[in-house]
C-alpha positions as CSV (number, residue, x, y, z in Angstrom):
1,X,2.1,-14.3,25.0
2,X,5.6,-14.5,26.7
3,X,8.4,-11.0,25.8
4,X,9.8,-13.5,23.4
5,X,7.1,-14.4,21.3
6,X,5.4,-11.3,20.9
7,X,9.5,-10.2,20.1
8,X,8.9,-12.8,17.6
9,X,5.8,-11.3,16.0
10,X,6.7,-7.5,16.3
11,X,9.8,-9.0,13.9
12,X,7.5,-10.5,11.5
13,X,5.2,-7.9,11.1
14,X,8.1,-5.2,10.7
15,X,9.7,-7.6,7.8
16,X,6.0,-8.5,6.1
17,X,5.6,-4.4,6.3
18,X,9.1,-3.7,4.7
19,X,8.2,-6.1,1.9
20,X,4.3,-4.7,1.5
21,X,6.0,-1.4,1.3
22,X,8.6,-1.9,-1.1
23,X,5.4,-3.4,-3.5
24,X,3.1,-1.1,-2.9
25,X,5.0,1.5,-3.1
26,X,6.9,0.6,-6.4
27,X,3.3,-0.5,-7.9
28,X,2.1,3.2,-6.8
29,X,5.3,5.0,-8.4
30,X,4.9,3.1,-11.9
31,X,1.4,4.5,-11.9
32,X,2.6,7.7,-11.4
33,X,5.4,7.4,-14.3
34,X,2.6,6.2,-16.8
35,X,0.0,9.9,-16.0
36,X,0.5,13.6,-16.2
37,X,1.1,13.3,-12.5
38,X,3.3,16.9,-12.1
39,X,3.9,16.1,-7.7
40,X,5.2,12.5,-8.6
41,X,8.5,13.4,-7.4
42,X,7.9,15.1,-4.1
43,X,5.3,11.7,-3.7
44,X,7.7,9.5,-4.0
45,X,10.3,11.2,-1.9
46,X,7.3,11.0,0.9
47,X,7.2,7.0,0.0
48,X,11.4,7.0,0.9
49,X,10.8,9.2,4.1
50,X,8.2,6.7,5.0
51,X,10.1,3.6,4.0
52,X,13.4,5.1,5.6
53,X,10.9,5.7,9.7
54,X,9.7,2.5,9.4
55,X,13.7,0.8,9.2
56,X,13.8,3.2,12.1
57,X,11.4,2.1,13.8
58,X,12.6,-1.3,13.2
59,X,16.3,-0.8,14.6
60,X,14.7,0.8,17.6
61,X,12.9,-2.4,18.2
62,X,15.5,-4.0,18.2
63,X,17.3,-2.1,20.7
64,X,14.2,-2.4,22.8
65,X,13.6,1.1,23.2
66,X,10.8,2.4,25.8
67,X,7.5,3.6,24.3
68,X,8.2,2.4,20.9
69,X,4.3,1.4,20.4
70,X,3.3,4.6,21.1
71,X,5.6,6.8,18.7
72,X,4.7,4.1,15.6
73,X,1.2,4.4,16.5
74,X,1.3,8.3,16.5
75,X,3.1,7.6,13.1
76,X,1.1,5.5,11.5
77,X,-2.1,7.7,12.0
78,X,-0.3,11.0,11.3
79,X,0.2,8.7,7.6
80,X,-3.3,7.4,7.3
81,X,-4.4,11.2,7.5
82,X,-1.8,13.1,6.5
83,X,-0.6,10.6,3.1
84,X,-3.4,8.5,2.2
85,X,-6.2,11.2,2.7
86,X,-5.0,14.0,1.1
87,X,-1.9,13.4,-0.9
88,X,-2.7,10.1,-2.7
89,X,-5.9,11.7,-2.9
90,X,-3.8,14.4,-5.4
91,X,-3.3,11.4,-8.0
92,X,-6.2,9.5,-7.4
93,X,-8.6,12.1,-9.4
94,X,-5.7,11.8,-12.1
95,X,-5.7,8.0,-12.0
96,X,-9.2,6.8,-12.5
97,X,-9.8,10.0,-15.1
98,X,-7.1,8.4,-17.5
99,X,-8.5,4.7,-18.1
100,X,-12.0,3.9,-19.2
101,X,-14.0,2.5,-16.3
102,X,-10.8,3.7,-13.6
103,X,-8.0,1.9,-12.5
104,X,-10.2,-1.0,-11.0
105,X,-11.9,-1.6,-14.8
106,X,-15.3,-0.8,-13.1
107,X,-16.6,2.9,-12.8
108,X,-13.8,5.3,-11.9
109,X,-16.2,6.6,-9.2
110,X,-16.0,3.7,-7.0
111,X,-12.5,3.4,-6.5
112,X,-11.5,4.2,-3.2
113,X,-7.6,4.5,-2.2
């Protein structure tokens, strides 16, 4: 793949991300709003924080900046262990206790986040 293709791609995937995160994130915090979910705020600050580095990371793309990969790489883990392990994992217990049969409509046990 030639500099500008993959320049091509990297632009796609930061736009398909922007608009998976505004969903997904707006789908999470209406779930929040409907349960006795006391951290809700301070969780959705964490979703504008994320939202806000990845616009970041976007801009600096587009500047070309050196070793760009590696620092939204080191990001993107530091999320997967630091956000979806343990602080969705606040709500999730909340979540699937507050509908028969969990958020998924099957048991509540098997719904992973």
């Amino acid at each position: 793949m030639r500099k500008s293709e993959s320049r091509v791609v990297m632009s796609e995937i930061f736009n398909e991300l922007d608009l998976f995160l505004t969903e997904h994130f707006q789908t999470e915090e209406n779930l929040f709003d409907s349960l006795p979910y006391s951290a809700a705020a301070g969780h959705k600050e964490e979703h504008r924080n994320f939202t806000r580095k990845v616009h970041r990371f976007k801009a600096e793309f587009e500047e070309e900046k050196i070793g760009l990969a590696v620092d939204v790489m080191n990001f993107m883990c530091d999320w997967v262990v630091n956000h979806i392990k343990n602080i969705d994992r606040e709500y999730a217990d909340i979540f699937t206790g507050q509908r028969p049969g969990g958020y998924l409509g099957g048991p509540a046990d098997t719904w992973n986040h």
